[in-house]
N, C-alpha and C positions, 0 to 999 in steps of 0.2 A: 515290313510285313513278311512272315516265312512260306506264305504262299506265294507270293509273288515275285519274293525276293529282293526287295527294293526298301529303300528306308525313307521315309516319308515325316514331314512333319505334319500332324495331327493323323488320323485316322484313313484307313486305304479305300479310296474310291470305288475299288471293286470289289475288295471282302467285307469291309465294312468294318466296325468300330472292333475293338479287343472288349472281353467279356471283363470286367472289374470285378474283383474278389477282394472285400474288407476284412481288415484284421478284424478278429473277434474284440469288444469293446472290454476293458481289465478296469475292476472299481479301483477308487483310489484307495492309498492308505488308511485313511479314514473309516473310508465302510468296510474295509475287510475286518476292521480292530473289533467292530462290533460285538459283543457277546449275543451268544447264539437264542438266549432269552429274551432280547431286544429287536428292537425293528426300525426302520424307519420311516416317517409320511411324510408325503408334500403336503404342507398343511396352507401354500399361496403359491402362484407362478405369478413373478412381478415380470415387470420387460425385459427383454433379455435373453427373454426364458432361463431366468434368475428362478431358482427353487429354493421357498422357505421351508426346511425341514425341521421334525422334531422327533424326538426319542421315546418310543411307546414301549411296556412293560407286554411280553405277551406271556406271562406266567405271573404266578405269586411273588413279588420280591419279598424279604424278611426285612425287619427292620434293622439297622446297624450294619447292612452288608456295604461294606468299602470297595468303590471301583476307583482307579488311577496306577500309577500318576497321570494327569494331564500332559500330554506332550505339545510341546511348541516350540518354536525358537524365541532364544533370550534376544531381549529387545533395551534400548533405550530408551526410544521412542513405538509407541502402537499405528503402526503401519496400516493394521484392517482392524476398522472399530464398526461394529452390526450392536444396532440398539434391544436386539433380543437375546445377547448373548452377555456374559457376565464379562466383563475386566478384571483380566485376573494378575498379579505381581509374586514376586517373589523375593528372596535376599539371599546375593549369590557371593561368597566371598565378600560380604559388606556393603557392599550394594543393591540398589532398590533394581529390580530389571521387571517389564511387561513381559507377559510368556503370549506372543504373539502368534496365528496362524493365520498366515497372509494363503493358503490355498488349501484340500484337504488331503495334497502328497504330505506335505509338512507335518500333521497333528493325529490325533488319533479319532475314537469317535464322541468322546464328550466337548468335543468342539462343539457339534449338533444340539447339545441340552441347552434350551432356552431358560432364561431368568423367570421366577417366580414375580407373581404380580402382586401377592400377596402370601400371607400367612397359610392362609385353606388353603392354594393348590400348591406350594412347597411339597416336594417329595425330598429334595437332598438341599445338604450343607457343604459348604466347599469351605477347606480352611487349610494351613501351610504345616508341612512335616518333614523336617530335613531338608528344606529346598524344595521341595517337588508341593504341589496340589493335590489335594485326592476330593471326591465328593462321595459323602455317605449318606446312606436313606436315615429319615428321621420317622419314619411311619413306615410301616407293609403297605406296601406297591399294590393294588388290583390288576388285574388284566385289562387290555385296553388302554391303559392311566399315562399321561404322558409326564415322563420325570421332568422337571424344573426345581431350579437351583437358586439357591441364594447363599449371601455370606454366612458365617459362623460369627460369633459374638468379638472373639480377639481378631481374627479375621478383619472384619467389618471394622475394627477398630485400625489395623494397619493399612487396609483400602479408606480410609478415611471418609468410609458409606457409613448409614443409616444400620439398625439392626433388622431391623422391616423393612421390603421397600415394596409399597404401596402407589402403583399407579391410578392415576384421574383417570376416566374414563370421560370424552367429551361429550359420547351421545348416551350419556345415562343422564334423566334427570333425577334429582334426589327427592323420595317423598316426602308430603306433607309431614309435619309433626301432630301427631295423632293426641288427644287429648286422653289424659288419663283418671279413669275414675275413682273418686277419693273410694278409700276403704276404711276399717275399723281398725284400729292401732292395736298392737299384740301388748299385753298387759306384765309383767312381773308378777305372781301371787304372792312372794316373800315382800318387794320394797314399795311395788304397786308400780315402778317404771314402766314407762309406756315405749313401744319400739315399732319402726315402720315393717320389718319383715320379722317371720317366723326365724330364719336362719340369725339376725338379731338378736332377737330373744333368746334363743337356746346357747350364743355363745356369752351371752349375761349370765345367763343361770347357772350354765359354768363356774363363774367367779364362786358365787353361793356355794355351790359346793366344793368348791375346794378349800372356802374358810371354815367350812362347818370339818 
């Protein structure tokens, strides 16, 4: 204690505790990488106080804009595997390698983009270039809109995924099948073929004129 002059272990009986002054808290690598059009939300606090985050658009994105590369450490093995996040590989020198981020000092901020669940809410495509990953929008971004990613067709093909991937939902039940009411069949006036839709019919009529 400098008042008292005495060195004491814990806290001095007559002046009383030392006032504690905390470093100011510094993001990680991660959230600083962020583009400044981007944001991010706790979108669940599991135990832990474990934060599920996800990547929201707070401006118009354009479609075809390319963010990356993905940063990670090359891996042989995947160290930290989160089922809302994509599994991403690479081919480095010949070999197959995981682009792993095991914390968010290590990676940048498309660690945070979660996988698409389907088709409709894809915003981006993640596929291989020179080594490195990058993920590009496949539609204009909304405001609010949160990006999700899936694979790219060769892509998907070298992750030995699906070209969709489509999750079950276990508390959806699926509706009845609705019965549907007969209609009148769309007619030919040249051969007299009969056809279930308009759209049908008009690409018959097609043939017709392109013989005549």
């Amino acid at each position: 204690c400098e008042d008292c002059g005495k060195s004491l272990i814990g806290e001095c009986k007559l002046h009383g505790p030392l006032i504690r002054a905390k470093d100011r808290v510094i993001p990680s690598r991660a959230r600083l990488t962020l583009p400044h059009y981007l944001t991010l939300r706790v979108l669940e606090l599991r135990a832990g106080n474990q934060q599920i985050l996800g990547v929201f658009a707070k401006k118009v994105i354009q479609k075809r804009t390319q963010f990356g590369p993905y940063v990670g450490q090359l891996s042989t093995k995947l160290t930290c595997y989160d089922e809302s996040r994509l599994v991403l590989q690479v081919l480095k020198d010949g070999g197959k390698y995981f682009l792993d981020t095991p914390n968010e000092d290590c990676g940048n901020w498309m660690m945070f983009v979660r996988l698409a669940r389907n088709q409709e809410e894809q915003t981006l495509v993640a596929y291989q270039h020179c080594g490195e990953v990058y993920f590009t929008t496949v539609k204009p971004i909304e405001p609010h809109t949160e990006l999700k990613v899936w694979y790219a067709a060769d892509y998907a093909k070298f992750m030995e995924a699906s070209a969709v991937f489509i999750k079950e939902e276990s508390d959806v039940c699926p509706l009845p099948p609705v019965a549907k009411e007969p209609v009148d069949p769309w007619i030919c006036s040249s051969c007299r073929s009969t056809f279930a839709t308009f759209a049908l019919l008009e690409s018959h009529q097609c043939i017709h004129k392109d013989r005549v």
